[in-house]
Backbone as CSV, one residue per row, in Angstrom:
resi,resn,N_x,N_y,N_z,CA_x,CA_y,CA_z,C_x,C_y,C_z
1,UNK,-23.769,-2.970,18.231,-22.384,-2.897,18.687,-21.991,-1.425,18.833
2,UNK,-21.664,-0.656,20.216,-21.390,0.385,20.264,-20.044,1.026,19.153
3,UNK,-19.854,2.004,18.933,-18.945,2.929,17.879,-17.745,2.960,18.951
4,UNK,-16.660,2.126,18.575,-15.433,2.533,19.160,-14.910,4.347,19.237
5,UNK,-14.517,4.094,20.619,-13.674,5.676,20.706,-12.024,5.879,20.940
6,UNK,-11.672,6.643,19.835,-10.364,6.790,20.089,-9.442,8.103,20.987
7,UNK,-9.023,8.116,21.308,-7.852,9.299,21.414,-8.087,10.341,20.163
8,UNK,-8.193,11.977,20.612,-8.292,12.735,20.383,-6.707,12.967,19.281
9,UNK,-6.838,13.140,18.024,-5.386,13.365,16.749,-6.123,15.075,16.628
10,UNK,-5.667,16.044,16.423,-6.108,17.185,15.905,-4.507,17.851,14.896
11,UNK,-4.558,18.537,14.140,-3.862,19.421,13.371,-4.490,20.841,13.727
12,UNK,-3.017,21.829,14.301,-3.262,23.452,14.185,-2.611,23.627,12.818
13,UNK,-3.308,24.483,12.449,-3.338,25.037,11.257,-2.668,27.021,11.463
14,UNK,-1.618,26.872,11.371,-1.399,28.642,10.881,-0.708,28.742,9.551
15,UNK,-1.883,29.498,9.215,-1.593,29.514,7.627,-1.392,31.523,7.689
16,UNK,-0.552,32.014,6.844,-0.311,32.956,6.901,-0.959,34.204,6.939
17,UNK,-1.397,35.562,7.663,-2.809,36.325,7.622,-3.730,35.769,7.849
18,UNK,-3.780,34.648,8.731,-5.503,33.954,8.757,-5.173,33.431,10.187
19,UNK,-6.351,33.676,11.027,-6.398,33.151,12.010,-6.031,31.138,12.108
20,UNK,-5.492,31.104,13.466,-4.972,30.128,13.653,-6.142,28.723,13.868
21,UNK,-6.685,27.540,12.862,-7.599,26.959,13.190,-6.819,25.576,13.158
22,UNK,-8.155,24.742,14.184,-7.830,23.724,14.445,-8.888,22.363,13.677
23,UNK,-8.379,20.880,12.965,-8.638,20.385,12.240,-8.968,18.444,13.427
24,UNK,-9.768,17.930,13.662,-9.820,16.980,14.458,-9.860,15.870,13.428
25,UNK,-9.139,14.944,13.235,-8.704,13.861,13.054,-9.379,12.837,13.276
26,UNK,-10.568,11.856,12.320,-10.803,11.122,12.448,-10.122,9.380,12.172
27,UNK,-10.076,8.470,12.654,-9.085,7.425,11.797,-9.559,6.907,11.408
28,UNK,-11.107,6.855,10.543,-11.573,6.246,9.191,-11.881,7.137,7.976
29,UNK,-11.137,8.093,7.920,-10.673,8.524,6.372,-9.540,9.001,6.263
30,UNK,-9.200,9.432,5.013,-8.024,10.135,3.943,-8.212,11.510,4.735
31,UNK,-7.015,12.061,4.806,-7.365,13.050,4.710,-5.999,14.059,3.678
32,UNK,-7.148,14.826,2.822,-5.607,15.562,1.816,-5.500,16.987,2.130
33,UNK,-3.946,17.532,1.954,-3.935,18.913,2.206,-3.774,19.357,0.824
34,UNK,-4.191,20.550,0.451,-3.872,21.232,-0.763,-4.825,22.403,-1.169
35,UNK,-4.707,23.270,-2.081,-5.434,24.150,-2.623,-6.818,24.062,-2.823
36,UNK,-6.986,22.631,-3.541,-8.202,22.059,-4.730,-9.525,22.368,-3.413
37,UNK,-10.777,22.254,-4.083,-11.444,22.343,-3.290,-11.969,21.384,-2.872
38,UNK,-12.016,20.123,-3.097,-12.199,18.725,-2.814,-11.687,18.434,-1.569
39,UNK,-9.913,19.028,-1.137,-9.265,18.998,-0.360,-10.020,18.673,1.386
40,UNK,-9.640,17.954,1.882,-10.620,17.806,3.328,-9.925,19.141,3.866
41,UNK,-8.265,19.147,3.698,-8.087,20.731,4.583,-7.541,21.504,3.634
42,UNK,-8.471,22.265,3.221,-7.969,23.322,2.233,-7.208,24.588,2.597
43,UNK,-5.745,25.279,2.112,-5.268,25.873,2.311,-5.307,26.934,1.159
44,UNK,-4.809,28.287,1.816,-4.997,29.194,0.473,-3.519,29.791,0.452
45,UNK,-2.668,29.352,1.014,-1.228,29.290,0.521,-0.624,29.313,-1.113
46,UNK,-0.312,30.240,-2.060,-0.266,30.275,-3.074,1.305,28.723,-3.242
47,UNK,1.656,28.759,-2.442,3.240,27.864,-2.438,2.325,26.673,-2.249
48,UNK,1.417,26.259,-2.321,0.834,25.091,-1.631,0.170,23.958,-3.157
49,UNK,0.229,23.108,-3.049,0.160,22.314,-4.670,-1.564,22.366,-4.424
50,UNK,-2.288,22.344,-5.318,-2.984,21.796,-5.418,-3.816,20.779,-4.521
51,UNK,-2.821,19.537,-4.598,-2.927,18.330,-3.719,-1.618,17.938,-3.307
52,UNK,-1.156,18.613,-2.121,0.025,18.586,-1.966,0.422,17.493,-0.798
53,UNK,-0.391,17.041,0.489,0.483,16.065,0.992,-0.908,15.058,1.638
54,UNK,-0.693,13.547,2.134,-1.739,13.247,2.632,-1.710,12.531,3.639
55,UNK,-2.624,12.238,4.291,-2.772,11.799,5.913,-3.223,10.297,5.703
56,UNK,-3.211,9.338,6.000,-3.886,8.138,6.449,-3.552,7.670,7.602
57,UNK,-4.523,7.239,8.403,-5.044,6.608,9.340,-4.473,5.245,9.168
58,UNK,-4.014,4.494,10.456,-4.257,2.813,10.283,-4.337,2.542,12.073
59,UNK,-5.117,1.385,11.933,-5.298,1.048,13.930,-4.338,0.049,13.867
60,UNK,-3.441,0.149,14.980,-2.665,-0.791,15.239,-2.841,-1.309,16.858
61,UNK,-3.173,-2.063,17.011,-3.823,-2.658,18.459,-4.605,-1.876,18.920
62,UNK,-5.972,-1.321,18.198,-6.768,-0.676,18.908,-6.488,1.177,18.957
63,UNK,-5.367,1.146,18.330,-5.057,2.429,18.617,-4.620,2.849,16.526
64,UNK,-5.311,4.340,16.787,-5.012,5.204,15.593,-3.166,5.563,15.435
65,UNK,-2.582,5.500,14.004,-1.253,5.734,14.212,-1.831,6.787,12.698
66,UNK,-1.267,7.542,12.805,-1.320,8.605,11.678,0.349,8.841,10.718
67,UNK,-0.198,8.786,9.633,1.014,8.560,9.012,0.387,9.833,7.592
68,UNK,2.059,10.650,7.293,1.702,11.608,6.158,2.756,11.110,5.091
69,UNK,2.350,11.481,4.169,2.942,11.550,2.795,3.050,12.616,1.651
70,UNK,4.202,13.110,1.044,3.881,14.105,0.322,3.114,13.505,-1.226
71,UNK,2.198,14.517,-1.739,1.788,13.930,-2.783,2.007,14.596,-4.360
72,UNK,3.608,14.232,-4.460,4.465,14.761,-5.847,4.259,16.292,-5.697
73,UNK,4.372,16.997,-4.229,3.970,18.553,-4.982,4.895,19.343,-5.312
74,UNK,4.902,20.416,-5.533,6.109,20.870,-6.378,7.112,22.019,-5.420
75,UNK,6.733,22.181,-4.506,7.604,22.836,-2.845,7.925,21.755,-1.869
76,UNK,7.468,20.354,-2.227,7.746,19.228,-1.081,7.002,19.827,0.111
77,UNK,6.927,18.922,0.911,6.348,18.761,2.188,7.382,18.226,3.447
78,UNK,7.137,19.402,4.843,8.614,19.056,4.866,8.025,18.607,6.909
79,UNK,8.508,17.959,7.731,8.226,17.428,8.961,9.337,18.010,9.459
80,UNK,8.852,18.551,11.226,9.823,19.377,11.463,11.373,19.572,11.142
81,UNK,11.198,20.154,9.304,12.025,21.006,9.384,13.077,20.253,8.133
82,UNK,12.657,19.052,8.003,13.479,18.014,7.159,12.494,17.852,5.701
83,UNK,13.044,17.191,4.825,12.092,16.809,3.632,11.423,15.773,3.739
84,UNK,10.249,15.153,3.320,9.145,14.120,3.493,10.074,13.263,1.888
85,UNK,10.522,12.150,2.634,10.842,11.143,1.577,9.965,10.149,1.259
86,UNK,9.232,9.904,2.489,8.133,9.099,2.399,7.318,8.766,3.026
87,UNK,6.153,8.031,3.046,5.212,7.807,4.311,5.837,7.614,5.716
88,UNK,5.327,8.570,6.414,6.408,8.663,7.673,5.311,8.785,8.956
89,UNK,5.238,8.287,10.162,4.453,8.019,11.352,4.244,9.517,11.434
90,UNK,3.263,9.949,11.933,3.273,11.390,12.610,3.407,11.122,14.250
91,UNK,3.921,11.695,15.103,4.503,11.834,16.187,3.979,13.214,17.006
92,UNK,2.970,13.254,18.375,2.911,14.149,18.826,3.726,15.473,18.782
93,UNK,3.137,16.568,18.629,4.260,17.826,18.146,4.911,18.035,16.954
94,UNK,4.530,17.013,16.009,5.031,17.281,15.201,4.849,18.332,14.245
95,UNK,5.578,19.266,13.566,5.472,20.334,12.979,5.485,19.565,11.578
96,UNK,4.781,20.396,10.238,4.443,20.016,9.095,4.984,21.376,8.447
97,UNK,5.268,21.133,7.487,5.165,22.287,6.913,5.094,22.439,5.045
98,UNK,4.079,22.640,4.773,3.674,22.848,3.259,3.488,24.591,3.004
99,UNK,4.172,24.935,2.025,4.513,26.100,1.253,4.690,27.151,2.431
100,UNK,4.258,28.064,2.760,4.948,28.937,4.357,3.599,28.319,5.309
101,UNK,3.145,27.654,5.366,1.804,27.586,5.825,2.389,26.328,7.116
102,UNK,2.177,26.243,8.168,2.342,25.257,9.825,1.245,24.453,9.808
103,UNK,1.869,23.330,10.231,0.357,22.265,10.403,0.821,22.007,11.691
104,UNK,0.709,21.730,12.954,1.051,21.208,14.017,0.224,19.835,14.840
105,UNK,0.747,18.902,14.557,-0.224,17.400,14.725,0.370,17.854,16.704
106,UNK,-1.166,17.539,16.875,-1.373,17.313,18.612,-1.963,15.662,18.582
107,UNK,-1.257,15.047,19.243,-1.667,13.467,19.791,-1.585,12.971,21.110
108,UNK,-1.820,13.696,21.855,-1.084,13.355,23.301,-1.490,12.381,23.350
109,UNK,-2.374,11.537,23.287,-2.524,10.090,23.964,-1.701,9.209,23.128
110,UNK,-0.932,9.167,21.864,-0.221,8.595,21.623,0.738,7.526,21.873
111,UNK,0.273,6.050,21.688,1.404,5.049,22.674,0.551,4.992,24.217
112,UNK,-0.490,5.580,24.397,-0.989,5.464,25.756,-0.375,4.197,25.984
113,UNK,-0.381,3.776,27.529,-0.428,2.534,28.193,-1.896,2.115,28.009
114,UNK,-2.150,0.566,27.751,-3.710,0.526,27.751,-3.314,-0.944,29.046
115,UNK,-4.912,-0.868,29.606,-4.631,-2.036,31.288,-5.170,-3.278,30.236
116,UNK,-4.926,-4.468,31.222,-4.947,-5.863,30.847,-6.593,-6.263,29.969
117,UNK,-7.470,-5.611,30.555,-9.036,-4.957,30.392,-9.070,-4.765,28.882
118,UNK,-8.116,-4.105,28.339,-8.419,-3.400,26.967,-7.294,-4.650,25.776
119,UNK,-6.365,-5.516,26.639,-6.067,-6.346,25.924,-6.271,-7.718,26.133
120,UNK,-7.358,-8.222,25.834,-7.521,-10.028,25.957,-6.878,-10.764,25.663
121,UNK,-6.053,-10.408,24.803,-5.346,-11.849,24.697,-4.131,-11.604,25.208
122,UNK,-3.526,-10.955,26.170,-2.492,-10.728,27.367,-3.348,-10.879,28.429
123,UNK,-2.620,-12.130,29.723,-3.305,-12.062,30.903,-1.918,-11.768,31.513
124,UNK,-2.107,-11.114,32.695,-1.317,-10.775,33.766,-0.333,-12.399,34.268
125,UNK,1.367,-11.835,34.127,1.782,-13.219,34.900,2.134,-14.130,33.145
126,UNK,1.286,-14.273,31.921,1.294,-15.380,30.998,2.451,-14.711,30.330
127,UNK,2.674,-15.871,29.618,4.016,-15.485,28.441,3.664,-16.121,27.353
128,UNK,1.903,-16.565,27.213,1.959,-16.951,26.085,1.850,-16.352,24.744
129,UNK,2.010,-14.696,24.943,1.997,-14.200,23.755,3.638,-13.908,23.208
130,UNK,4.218,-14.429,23.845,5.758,-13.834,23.458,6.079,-14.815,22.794
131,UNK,6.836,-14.764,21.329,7.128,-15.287,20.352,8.088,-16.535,20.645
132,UNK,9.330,-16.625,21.378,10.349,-17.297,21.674,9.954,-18.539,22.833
133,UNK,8.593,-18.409,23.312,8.271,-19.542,24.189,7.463,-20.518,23.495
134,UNK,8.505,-21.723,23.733,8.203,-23.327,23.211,7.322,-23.879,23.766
C-alpha cells in the first residue's frame, strides 16, 4: 500500500542572534518546543521553558490539521499576539511566540478544495451524505 502524501505544514523559526531556520512538519508525530534536549525543536531562548509548548497532528478527512498547546511553561505561549488558553487549530500565518523567540506556521494548502476523486463517499449531484435527508 503506497505511503500517503500530505500538504507541505513547515514552522520558521527566528530565534534571536541565530539565523532564521525552517522546521517541516510531519502529521504522524508530537512535536515539542523547549530548551530540553529531547525537544524535536530545540530552542536556546533563555525565556523559553524547558518544555514549553506542543504540536499535535490529527487527519481530518484526509487532511493534516495542526493544533498547539502550551505546556504549563512559565512565560506562556502566546499565538499571534494573544495568550494560548488552550489547544487551539494552527492556521496558515500564524505567528507563535515562546519567550522572544517567532515560530511562524506556513500551511498554504490548508482547507485545500479536494475533487470528487479524492472523496468516495460524495458522488457528484447525491445528497446522500447530508444529514437532514429522510
Amino acid at each position: 500500500m503506497p505511503t500517503p502524501t500530505y500538504p507541505k505544514a513547515s514552522l520558521i523559526i527566528r530565534e534571536r542572534g541565530l539565523p532564521k531556520r525552517e522546521v517541516l512538519l510531519s502529521p504522524d508525530r508530537q512535536w515539542t518546543i523547549g530548551r530540553q534536549l529531547d525537544c524535536s525543536i530545540r530552542l536556546t531562548d533563555a525565556y523559553v521553558s524547558r518544555l514549553h509548548a506542543v504540536i499535535n497532528a490529527f487527519l481530518f478527512r484526509g487532511q493534516p490539521l495542526y493544533f498547539i498547546r502550551d505546556a504549563h511553561s512559565r512565560n506562556g505561549t502566546f499565538l499571534n499576539g494573544f495568550p494560548l488558553q488552550h489547544s487551539t487549530l494552527l492556521h496558515h500565518e500564524d505567528v507563535i511566540g515562546v519567550g522572544t523567540t517567532l515560530l511562524v506556521f506556513y500551511y498554504p494548502d490548508m482547507f485545500r478544495e479536494i475533487s470528487l476523486d479524492e472523496c468516495p463517499e460524495l458522488t457528484k449531484g447525491s445528497t446522500d451524505s447530508l444529514p437532514w435527508r429522510s
